[in-house]
C-alpha positions, -999 to +999 in steps of 0.1 A: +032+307-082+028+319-119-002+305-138+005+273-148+023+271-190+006+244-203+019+237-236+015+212-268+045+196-277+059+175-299+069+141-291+102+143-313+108+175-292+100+161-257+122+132-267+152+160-274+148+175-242+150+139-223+179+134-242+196+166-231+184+158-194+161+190-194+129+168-186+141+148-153+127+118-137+135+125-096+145+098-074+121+093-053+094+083-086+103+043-078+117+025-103+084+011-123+084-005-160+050-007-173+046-042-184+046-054-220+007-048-227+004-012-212+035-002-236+016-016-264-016+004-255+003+033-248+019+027-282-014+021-298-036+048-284-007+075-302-015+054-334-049+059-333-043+099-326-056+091-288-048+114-258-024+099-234-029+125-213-013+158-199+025+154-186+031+181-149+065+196-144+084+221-123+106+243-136+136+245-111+171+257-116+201+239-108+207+257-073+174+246-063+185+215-041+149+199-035+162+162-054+182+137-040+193+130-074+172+116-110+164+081-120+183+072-150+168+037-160+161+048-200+163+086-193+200+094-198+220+111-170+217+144-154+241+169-170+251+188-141+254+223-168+220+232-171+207+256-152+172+252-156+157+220-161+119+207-152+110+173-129+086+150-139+059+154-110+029+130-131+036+114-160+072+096-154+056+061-167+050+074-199+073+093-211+098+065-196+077+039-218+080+062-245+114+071-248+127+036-235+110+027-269+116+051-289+153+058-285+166+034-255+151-001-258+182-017-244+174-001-210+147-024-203+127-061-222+096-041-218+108-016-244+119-039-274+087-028-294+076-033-334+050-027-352+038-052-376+030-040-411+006-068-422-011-071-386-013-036-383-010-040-345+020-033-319+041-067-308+068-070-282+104-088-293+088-121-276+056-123-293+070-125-325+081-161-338+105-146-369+112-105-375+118-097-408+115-065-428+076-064-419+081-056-382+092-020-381+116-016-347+099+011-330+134+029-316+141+034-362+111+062-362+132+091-349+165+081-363+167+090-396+195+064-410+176+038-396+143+042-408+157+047-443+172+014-437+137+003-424+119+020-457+147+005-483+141-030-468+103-031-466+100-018-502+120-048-511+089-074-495+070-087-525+043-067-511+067-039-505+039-015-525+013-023-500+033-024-466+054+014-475+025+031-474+016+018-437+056+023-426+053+061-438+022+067-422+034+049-388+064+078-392+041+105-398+013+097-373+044+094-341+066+127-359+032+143-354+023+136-325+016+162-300+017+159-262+002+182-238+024+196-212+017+215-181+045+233-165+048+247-127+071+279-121+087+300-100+061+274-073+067+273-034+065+237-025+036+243-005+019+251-043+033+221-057+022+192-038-012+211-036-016+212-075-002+175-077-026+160-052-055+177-071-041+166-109-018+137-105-041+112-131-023+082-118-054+071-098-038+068-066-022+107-058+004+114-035-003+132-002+019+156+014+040+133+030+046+115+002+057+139-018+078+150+010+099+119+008+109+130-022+128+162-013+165+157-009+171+177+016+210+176+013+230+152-001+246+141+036+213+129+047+194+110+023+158+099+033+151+074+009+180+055+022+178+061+059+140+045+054+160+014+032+179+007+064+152+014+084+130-015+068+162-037+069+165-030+107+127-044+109+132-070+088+115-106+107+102-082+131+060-068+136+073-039+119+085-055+087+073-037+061+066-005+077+051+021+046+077+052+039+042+072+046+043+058+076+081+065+089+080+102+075+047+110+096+071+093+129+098+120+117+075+147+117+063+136+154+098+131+163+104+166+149+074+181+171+057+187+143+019+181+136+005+162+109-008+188+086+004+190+052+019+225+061+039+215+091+049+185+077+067+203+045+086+219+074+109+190+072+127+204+043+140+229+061+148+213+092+171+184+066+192+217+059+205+226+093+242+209+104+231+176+113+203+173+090+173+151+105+195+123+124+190+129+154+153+124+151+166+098+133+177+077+160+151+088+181+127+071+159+144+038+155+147+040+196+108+045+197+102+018+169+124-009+192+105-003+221+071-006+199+085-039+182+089-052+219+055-041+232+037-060+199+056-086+202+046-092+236+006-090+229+010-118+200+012-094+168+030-102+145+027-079+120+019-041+119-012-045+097-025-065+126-030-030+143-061-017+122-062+018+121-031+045+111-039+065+135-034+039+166-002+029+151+009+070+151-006+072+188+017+039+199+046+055+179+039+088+198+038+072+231+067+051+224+088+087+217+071+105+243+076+079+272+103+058+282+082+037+304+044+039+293+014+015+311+019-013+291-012-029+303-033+003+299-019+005+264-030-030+252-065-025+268-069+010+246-056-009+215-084-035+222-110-013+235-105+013+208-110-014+181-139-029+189-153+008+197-143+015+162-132+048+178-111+056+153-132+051+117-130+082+093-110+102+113-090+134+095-054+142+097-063+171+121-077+144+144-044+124+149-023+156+148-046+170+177-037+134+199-003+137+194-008+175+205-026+157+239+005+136+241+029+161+243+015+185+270-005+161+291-009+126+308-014+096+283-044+082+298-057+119+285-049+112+249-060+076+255-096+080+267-121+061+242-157+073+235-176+055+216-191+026+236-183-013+224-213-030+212-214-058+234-235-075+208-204-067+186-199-109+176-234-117+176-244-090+147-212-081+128-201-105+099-165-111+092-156-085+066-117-086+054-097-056+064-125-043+087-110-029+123-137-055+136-126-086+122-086-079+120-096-074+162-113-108+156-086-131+143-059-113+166-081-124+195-081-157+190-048-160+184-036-142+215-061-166+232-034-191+222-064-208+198-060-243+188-079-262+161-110-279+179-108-316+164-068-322+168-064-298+193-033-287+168-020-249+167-034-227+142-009-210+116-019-179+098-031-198+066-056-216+082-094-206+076-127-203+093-159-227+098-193-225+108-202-238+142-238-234+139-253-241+106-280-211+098-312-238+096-296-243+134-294-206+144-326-193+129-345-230+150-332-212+181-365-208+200-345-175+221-332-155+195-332-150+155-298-149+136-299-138+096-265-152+088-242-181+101-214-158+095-212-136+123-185-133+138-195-152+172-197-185+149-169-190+133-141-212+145-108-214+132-098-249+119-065-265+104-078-276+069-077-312+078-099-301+104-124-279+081-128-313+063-137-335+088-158-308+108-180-310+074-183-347+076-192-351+110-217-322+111-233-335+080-252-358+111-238-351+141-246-318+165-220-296+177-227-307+212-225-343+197-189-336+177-178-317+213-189-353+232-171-374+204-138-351+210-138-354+246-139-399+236-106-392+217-089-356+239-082-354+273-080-318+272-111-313+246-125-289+272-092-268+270-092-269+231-126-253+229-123-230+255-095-216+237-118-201+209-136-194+239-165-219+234-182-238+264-204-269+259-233-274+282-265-295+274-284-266+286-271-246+259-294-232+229-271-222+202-281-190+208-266-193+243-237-208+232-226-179+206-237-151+234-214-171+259-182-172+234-189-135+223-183-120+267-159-144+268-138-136+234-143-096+247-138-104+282-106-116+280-096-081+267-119-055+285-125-059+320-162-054+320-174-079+296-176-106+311-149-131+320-108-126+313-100-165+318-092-173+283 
């Protein structure tokens, strides 16, 4: 790769080139309009002589097939005649603001921009009651009939010798206006993603894969679409919403590749040959069906339910790899590699060297766990959203079939936790001291009518006397409780109690702790 050209450039001059299609949006940048407030920041940070920061391209020639094609939205469409041309990689947001305002606002709302002389302050079309002469349309600054409509008009306000001046120095200040541009050539794709991972100032840069979904590949086999039927195929199913990042790592599996930004890239290629990727294709939507059915059947109900990326690419591997895998021995590895936390921090070489296992050996192999479960896991841990822990948690009790401990009524998704214990109760317990009343091993699940009247009657009532006042108005109060895996006994300290629920919650899951009889 040549040193990279970064150049200053006008804005009326990078607003030529969009217009003759030699600055190019790809595909695969989704369709995103800044809303109304970020254009008028953007707007007013060029105003105020403000950076907006450096715009990457490549510089590719028209035989170069690496797009599936260029978003048009307010960029104009591709003319098919140049033979060099250079792809927004970081920027696309602006300049699309930019030019949508500047020369197309029709394209989108978001781009109907003035600037208003007496305010001296960007508005959008909607935030302005009346527009007269003294709101400037932003798309008249680089056409020059219409801003010497714009100048003839304003000179006409009463204060028309107060508000020119501000007209011609908004003209001035956005003619010269400079934008810095860095541009990649003659760059093996390898380079490219490797420069826009480091410099991409979006916050949140693509990785390899990513950017790999956006190569065309070939016309016949377009990837962005194959993954839009894909997520339609999913739709109502665990895997609804399955992440593009996602499917393209299951390609490169099903392409018996590893997960390594180099190997991965390798798909390109492979897209080229007769036939493109679809066999692998179908090999992953046959691996995804017999996932769907094996998630289905251990209550999950959606993918995000299975905590860590990497054990969804190990069931997706296994899923490819074998027809007819343990089932049973699979859901006790999910389980047992949760609440190990086995799989916290891990690197990409780490998944790509247990999908290596998977291919050349035995899956219990791949599937062995490490770390150790804490079996004070519930008793210390407190529930922490989007922790492996507690997403393990809350699928527990629901594959225990939990039901809401006053009405005995099934719990949906919505529905939140309570206390059991109160702290002043927990940190009284003669047998052991508890910090919080939010661990894990207290908290019961309750319908919200529930949660309210759980307040009122432990306001002066004990848990064992709520449990006593359930069994007066439930047959089956026993069987409600035990479904959260909670026993009442009179012998009970709370302490007891929450070490009893805690074996029995990870019992019913892993063999060795304790009872399975939930």
């Amino acid at each position: 790769m040549e040193n990279p050209e970064p150049r200053a450039q006008y804005l009326n001059i990078v607003l030529r080139q969009i217009d003759k299609t030699a600055l190019r949006i790809p595909r695969f940048q989704r369709h995103f309009v800044w809303g109304e407030s970020d254009v008028v920041d953007l707007l007013g940070s060029i105003r105020k002589g403000y950076p907006i920061g450096s715009i990457l391209t490549w510089r590719i020639g028209s035989n170069d097939s690496y797009f599936s094609g260029y978003r048009e939205d307010a960029f104009p469409p591709a003319n098919e005649d140049l033979n060099t041309f250079e792809v927004i990689l970081d920027g696309a947001q602006r300049l699309s603001s930019l030019y949508g305002c500047l020369r197309n606002p029709t394209s989108d709302p978001a781009y109907d921009m003035y600037f208003g002389l007496e305010a001296q302050e960007f508005f959008h079309s909607s935030a302005i009651r009346v527009i007269d002469s003294s709101y400037v349309p932003m798309s008249s600054l680089f056409d020059s009939r219409r801003f010497l409509q714009v100048q003839s008009q304003v000179a006409e306000l009463p204060n028309g010798d107060i508000l020119l001046p501000r007209v011609l120095d908004l003209y001035t200040t956005f003619q010269d206006y400079q934008i810095p541009i860095i541009a990649l050539s003659n760059a093996k794709l390898e380079d490219v993603v490797e420069v826009f991972r480091r410099v991409n100032s979006s916050g949140t840069p693509l990785s390899s894969v990513d950017f790999v979904r956006a190569l065309t590949w070939q016309s016949s086999f377009d990837l962005e679409e194959t993954f839009d039927s894909l997520g339609e195929h999913y739709q109502g199913t665990p895997l609804e919403g399955l992440s593009e990042e996602y499917l393209i790592r299951c390609l490169a599996i099903a392409s018996g590749l590893s997960l390594d930004t180099r190997d991965v890239l390798q798909l390109e290629k492979r897209s080229t040959v007769t036939g493109g990727l679809k066999a692998e294709i179908s090999a992953i939507q046959t691996a995804l069906d017999r996932l769907v059915s094996f998630l289905e059947g251990i209550g999950i109900t959606n993918v995000a339910e299975i905590p860590y990326e990497v054990q969804r690419l190990i069931l997706f591997s296994i899923m490819h790899l074998d027809p007819s895998p343990d089932l049973v021995s699979l859901e006790e590895w999910l389980w047992r590699s949760t609440f190990a936390e086995e799989h916290q921090s891990k690197p990409e070489s780490y998944t790509s060297r247990i999908v290596k296992e998977l291919r050349v050996g035995p899956t219990s192999t791949a599937l062995v766990v490490r770390k150790p479960i804490d079996r004070e896991l519930f008793l210390t841990r407190q529930r922490r959203a989007g922790s492996a822990v507690t997403i393990g948690f809350d699928l527990l009790l629901r594959r225990s079939g939990a039901r809401s401990l006053l009405s005995g009524e099934p719990l949906a998704p919505g529905d939140g936790y309570s206390r059991l214990y109160s702290l002043d109760e927990l940190q009284k317990d003669p047998y052991q001291h508890f910090s919080s009343a939010s661990i894990l091993a207290n908290l019961i699940a309750l319908t919200s009518e529930d949660a309210s009247r759980w307040r009122d009657l432990r306001t002066f009532l004990s848990v064992e006397e709520v449990f006593n006042l359930i069994q007066g108005e439930k047959t089956d109060a026993s069987q409600i409780w035990a479904s959260q895996g909670i026993v009442m006994l009179s012998t009970y300290s709370p302490s007891a109690s929450l070490r009893t629920r805690a074996d029995r919650l990870l019992g019913s899951v892993i063999s060795e702790y304790g009872t399975s009889d939930l």
